[in-house]
C-alpha positions as CSV (number, residue, x, y, z in Angstrom):
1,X,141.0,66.4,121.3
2,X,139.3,69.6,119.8
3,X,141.0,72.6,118.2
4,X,139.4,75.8,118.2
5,X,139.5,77.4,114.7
6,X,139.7,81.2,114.8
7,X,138.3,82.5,111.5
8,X,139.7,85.6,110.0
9,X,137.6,88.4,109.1
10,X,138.3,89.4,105.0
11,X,137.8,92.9,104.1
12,X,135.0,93.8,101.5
13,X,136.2,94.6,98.2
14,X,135.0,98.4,97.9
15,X,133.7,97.6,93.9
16,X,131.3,94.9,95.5
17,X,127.7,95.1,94.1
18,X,128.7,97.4,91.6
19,X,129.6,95.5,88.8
20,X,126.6,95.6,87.0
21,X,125.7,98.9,87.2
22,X,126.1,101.1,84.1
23,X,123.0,102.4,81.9
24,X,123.0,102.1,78.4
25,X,119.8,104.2,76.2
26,X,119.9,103.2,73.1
27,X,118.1,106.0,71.1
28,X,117.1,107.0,66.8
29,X,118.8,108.8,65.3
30,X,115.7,110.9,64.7
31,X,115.9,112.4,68.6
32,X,119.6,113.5,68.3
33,X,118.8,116.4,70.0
34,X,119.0,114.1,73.0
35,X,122.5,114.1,73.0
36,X,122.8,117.6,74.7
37,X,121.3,116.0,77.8
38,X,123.2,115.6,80.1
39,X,123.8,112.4,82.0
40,X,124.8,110.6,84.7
41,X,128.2,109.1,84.8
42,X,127.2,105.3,84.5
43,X,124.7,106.5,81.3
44,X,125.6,105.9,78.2
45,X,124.0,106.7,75.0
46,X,123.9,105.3,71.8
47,X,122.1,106.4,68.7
48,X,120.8,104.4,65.5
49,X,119.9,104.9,62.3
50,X,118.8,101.3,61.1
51,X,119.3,98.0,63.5
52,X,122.0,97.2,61.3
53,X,123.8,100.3,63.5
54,X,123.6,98.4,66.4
55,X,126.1,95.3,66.0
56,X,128.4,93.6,68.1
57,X,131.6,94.7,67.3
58,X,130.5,97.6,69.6
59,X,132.1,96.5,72.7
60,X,131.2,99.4,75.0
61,X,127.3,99.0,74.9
62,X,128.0,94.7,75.2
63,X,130.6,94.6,77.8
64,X,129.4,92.9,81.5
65,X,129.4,96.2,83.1
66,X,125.9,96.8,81.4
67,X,123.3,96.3,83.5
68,X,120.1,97.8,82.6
69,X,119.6,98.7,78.6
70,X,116.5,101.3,77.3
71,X,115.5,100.7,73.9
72,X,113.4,103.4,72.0
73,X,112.2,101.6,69.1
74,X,111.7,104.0,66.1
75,X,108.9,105.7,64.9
76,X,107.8,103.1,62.2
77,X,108.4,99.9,61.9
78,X,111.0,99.0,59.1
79,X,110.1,97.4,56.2
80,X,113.0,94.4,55.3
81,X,111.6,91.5,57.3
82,X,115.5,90.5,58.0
83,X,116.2,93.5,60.1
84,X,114.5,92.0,63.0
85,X,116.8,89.2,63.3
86,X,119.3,92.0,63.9
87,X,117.7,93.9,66.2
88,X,116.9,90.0,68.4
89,X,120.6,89.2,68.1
90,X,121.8,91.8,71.0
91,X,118.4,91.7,72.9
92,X,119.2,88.2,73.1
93,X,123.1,88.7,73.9
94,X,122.1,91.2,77.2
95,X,119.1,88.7,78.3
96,X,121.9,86.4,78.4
97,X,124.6,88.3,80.4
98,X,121.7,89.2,82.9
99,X,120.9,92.9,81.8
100,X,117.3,94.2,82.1
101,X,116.2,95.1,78.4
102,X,113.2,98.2,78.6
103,X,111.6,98.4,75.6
104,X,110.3,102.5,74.9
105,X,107.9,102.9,72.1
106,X,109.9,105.6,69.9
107,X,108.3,108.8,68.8
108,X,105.2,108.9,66.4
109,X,105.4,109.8,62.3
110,X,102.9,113.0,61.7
111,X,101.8,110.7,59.0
């Protein structure tokens, strides 16, 4: 008594392996000349004055579509020891969802 069990062949969903794909560049907002560049369609930029800039009611640059984020750190390091707490809180929130976080050391003060 056996039954032979014919197994249907599902189509691949076209979108599959590219959920995770867009590129977010998170720059200062002392290189805004950057946003003449021109980039690809899954790019993104995003430009900051303080860390504080960067919060999470920004749903664009925190949704699960992000998959890789480039971080240009400013030229000098701000002074109020708080404002590193801000700028952990959405490293922490992409490590989380799985994004790949690539820290760029920012451009250098003539000083």
């Amino acid at each position: 008594m056996s039954l032979k069990i014919k197994w249907k062949e599902l189509p691949r969903d076209p979108n599959w392996g590219y959920e995770n794909r867009q590129i977010i560049i998170i720059v200062p907002d002392i290189l805004h000349r950057l946003r003449w560049a021109k980039g690809h369609t899954r790019t993104q930029f995003f430009y900051y004055h303080e860390f504080r800039d960067i919060h999470l009611n920004r749903n664009d640059i925190f949704s699960n579509q992000v998959g890789t984020v480039v971080f240009v750190l400013p030229e000098k390091e701000p002074f109020d020891a708080f404002s590193l707490a801000t700028f952990m809180h959405p490293v922490d929130l992409w490590l989380v969802r799985g994004a790949r976080v690539i820290f760029v050391n920012g451009p250098k003060s003539a000083n």
